[in-house]
C-alpha positions as CSV (number, residue, x, y, z in Angstrom):
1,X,-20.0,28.5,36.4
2,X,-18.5,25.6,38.2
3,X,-18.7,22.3,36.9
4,X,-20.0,19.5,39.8
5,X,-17.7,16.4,40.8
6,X,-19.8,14.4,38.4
7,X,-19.2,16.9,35.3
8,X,-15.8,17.2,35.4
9,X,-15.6,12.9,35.9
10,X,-17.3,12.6,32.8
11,X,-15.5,15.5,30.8
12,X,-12.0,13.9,32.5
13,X,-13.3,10.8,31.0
14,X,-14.3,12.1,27.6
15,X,-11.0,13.8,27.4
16,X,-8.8,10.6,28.1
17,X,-11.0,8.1,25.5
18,X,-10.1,11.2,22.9
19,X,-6.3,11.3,23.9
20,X,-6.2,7.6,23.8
21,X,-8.0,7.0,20.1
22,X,-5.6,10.0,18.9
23,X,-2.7,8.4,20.1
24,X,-3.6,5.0,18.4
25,X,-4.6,6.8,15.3
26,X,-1.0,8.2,15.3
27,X,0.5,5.0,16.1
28,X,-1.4,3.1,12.8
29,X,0.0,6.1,11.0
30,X,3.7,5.9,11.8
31,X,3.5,2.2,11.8
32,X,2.1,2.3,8.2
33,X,4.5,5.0,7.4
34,X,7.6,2.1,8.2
35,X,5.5,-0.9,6.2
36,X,5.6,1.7,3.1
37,X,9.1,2.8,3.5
38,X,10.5,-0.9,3.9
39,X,7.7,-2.4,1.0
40,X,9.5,0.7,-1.6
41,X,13.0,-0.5,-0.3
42,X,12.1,-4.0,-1.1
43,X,10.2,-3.7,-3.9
44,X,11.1,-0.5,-5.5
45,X,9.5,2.9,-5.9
46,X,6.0,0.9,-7.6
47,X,4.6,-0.8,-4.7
48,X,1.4,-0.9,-5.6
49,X,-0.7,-0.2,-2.4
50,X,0.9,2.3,-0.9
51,X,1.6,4.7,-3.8
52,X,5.0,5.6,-5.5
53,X,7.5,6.9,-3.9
54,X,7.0,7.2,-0.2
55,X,10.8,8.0,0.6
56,X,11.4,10.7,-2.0
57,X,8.6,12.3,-0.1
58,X,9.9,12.1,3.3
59,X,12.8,13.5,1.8
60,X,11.4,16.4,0.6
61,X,9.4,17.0,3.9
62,X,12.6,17.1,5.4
63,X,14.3,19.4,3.1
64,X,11.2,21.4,3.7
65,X,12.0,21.4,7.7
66,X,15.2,22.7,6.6
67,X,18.1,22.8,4.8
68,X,19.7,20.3,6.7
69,X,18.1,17.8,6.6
70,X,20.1,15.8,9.8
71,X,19.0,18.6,11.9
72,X,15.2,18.6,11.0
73,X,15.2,14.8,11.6
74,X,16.5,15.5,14.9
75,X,14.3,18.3,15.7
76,X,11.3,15.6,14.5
77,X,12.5,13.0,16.8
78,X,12.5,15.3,20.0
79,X,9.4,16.5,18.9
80,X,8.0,13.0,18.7
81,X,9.8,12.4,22.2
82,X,8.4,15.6,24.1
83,X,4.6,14.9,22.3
84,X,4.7,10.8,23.5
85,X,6.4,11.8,27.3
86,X,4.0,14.8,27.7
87,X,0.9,12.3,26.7
């Protein structure tokens, strides 16, 4: 079945509003993500509105990645870099 001129307008249109509020949702995430890691480097592992110990976590992601934990930061940056160029 083929979808008319105005259809695939409004499905086009439907599908950018929902790429755009993703990409702000993820953009409030990683910014909060760098507020909580510079509030526990400032204030120390008890900050009290963004839980305990936000680094020692992304730490452990990243030794999850892999045991290297250089090369999984990389490998998350150029993830990161293809996701933002390819949206």
């Amino acid at each position: 079945m083929r979808l008319g001129i105005l259809e695939r307008k409004e499905m086009d249109s439907w599908i950018s509003k929902i790429k755009k509020y993703l990409n702000k949702f993820l953009e409030l995430g990683v910014l909060l993500l760098g507020v909580s890691v510079i509030a526990e480097i400032v204030f120390g592992p008890d900050v009290a509105f963004f839980g305990s110990q936000v680094t020692n976590n992304l730490i452990n992601l990243l030794n999850t990645l892999g045991e290297q934990g250089i090369a999984a930061l990389i490998i998350v940056f150029a993830i990161i870099f293809v996701y933002r160029k390819y949206l």
